[in-house]
Backbone bond lengths (Angstrom), bond angles and torsions (degrees), N, CA, C in turn:
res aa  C-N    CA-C-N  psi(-1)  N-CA   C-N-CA  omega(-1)  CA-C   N-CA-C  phi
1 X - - - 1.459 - - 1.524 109.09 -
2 X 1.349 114.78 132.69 1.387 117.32 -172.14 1.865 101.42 -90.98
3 X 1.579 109.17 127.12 1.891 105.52 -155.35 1.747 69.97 -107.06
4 X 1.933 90.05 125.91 1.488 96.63 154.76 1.032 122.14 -111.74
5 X 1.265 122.05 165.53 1.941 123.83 176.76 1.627 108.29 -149.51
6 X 1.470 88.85 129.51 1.373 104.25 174.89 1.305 123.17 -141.72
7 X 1.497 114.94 115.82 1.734 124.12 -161.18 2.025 104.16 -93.11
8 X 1.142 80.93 133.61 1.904 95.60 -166.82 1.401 91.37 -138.08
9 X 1.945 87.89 120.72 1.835 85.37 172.24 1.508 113.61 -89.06
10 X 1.391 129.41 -16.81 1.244 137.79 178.80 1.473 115.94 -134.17
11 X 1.411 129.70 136.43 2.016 92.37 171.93 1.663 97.75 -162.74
12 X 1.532 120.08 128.25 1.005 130.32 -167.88 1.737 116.63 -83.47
13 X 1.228 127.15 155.93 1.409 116.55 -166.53 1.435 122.97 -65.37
14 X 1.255 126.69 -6.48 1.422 150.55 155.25 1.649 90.48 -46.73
15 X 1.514 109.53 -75.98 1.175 118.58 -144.44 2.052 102.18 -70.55
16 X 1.388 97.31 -31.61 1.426 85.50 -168.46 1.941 88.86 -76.99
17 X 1.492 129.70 -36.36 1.496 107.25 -179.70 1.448 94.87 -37.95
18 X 0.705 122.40 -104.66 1.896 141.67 -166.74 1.279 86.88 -1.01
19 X 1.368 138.63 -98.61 1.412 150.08 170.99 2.059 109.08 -8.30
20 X 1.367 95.48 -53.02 1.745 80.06 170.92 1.281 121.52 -98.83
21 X 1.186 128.10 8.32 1.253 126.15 153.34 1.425 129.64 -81.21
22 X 1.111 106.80 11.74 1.694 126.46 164.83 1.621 120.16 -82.89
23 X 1.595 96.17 -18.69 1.737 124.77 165.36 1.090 110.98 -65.68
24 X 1.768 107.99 155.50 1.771 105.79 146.68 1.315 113.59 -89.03
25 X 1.475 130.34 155.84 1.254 143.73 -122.14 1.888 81.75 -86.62
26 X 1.269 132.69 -34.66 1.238 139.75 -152.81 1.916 90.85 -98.35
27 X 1.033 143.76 2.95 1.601 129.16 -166.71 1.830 91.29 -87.11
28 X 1.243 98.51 130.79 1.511 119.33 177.24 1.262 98.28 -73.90
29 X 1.731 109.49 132.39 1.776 122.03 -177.10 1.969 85.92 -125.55
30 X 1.526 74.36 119.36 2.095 108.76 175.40 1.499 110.32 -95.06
31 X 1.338 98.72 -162.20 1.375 94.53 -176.14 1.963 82.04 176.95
32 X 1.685 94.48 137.39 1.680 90.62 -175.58 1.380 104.19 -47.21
33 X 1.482 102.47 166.01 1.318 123.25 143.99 1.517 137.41 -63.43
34 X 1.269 150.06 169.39 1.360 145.75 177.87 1.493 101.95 -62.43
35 X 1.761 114.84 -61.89 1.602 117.82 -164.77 1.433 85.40 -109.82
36 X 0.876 133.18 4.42 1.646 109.97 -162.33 1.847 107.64 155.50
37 X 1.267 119.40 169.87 1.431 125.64 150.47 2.108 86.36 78.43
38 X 1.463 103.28 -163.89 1.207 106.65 -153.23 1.485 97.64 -135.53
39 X 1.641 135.89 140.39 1.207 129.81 149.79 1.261 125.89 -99.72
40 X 1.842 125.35 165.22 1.359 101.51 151.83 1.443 124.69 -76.71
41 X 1.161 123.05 -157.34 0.921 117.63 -155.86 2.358 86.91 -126.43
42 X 1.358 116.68 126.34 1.291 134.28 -162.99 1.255 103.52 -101.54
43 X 1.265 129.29 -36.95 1.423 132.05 -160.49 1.254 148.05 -144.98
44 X 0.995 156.12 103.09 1.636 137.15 -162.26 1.596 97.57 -116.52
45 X 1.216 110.12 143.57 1.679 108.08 -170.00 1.675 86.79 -161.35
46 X 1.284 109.15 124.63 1.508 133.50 175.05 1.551 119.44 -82.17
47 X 1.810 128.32 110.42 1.045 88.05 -139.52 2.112 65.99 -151.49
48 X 1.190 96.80 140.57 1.263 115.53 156.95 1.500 129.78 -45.65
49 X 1.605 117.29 90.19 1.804 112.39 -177.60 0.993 115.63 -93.60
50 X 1.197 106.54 156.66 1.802 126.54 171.39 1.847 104.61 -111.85
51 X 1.321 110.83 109.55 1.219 123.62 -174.88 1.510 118.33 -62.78
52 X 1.156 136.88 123.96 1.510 109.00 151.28 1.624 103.03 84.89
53 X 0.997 131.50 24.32 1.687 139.91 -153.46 1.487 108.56 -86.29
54 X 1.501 105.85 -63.09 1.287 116.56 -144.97 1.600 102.76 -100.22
55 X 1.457 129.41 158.50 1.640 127.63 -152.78 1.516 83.69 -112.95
56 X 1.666 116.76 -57.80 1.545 85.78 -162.52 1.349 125.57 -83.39
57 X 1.332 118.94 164.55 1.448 101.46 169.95 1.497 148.60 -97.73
58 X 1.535 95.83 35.01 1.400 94.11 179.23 1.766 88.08 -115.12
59 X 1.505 121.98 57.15 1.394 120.98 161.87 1.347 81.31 -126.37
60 X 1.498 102.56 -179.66 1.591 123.08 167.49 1.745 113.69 -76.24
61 X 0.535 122.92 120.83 1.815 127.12 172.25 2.034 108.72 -31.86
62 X 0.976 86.95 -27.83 1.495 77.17 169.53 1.857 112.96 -131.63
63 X 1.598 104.56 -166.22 1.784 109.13 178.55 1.276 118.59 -174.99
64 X 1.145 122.32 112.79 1.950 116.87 178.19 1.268 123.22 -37.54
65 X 1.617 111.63 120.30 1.659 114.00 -162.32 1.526 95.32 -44.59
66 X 0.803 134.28 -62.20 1.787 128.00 -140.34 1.772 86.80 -59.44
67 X 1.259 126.04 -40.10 1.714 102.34 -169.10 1.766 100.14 -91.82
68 X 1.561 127.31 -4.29 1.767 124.78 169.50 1.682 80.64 -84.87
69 X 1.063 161.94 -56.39 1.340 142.70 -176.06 1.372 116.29 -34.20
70 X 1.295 94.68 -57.28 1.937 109.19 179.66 1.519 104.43 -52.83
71 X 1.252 111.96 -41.58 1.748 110.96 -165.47 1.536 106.99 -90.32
72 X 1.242 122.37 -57.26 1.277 102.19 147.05 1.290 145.41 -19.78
73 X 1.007 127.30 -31.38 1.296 144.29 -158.52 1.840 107.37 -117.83
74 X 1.273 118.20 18.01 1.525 110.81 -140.69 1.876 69.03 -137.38
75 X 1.334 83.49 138.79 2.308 91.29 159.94 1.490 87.00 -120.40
76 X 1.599 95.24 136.01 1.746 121.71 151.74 1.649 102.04 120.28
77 X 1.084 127.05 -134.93 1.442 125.55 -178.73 1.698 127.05 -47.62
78 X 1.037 115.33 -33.82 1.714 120.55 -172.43 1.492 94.92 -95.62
79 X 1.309 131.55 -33.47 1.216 130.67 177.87 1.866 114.05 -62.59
80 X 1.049 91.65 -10.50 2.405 92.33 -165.12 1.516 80.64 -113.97
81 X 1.796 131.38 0.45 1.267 102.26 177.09 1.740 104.86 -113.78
82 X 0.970 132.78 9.83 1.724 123.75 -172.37 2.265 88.43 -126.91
83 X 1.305 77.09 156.77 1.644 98.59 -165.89 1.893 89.52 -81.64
84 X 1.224 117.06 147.40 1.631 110.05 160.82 1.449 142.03 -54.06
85 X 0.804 144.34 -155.50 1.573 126.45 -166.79 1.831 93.62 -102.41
86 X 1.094 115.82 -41.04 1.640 123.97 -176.34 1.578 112.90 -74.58
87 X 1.421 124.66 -8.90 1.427 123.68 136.17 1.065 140.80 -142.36
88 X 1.217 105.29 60.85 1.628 129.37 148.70 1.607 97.86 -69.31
89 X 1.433 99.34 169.28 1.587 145.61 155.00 1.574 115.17 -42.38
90 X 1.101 111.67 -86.23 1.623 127.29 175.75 1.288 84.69 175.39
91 X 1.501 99.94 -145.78 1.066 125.31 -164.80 2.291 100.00 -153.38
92 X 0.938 63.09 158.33 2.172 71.80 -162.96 1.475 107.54 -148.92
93 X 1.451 124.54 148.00 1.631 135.82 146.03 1.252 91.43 -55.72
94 X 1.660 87.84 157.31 1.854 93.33 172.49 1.439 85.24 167.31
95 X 1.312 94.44 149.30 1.412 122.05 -162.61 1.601 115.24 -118.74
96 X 2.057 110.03 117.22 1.410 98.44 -163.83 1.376 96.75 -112.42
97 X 1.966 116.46 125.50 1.522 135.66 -177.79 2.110 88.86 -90.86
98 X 2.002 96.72 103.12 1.343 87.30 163.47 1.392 114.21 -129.59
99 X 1.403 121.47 -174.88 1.447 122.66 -157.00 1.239 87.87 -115.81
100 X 1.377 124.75 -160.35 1.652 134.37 -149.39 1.763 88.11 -116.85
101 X 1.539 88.52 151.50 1.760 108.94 -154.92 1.402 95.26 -79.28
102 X 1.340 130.72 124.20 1.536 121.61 165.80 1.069 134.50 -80.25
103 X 1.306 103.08 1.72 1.858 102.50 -159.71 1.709 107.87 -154.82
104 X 1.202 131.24 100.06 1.977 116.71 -172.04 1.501 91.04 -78.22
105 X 1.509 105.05 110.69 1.615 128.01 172.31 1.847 92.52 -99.74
């Protein structure tokens, strides 16, 4: 099997079709694991982003408005971690590929 790799710092669903159609129609698409190992993939859910949000960096660079609303909106810890509404990113569609829930929090 010929192993390809291709590093994408951003990539829109246009771009990833193009990208999996370089597949055969049957190649299984994963998605890490929590600690390790590999999942499938459970879900696709279309979801309103907030770009560029969050200060520290052990969050993800971005977060679905309805929970940057919540933090925004929050005094004490969640409040010293998301950027204000006047420098953020924007806001974008965007599409979240997730794996199966491990834990009912």
């Amino acid at each position: 099997m010929n192993k390809k790799h291709t590093k994408i710092n951003k990539i829109s669903a246009g771009e990833l079709i193009k990208e999996l159609k370089k597949y055969p129609p049957e190649t299984r698409v994963v998605i890490p694991g929590y600690e390790g190992g590999y999942d499938d993939i459970k879900e696709l859910k279309e979801i309103s982003l907030v770009l560029d949000c969050y200060i520290p960096d052990y969050y993800g660079r971005h977060e679905e408005k309805s929970e940057y609303e919540s933090r925004i909106g929050s005094i004490g810890t969640f409040y010293e971690t998301v950027r204000p509404e006047d420098k953020i990113g924007g806001i974008v569609k965007a599409l979240i590929l997730s794996g199966p829930k491990r834990y009912n929090i």
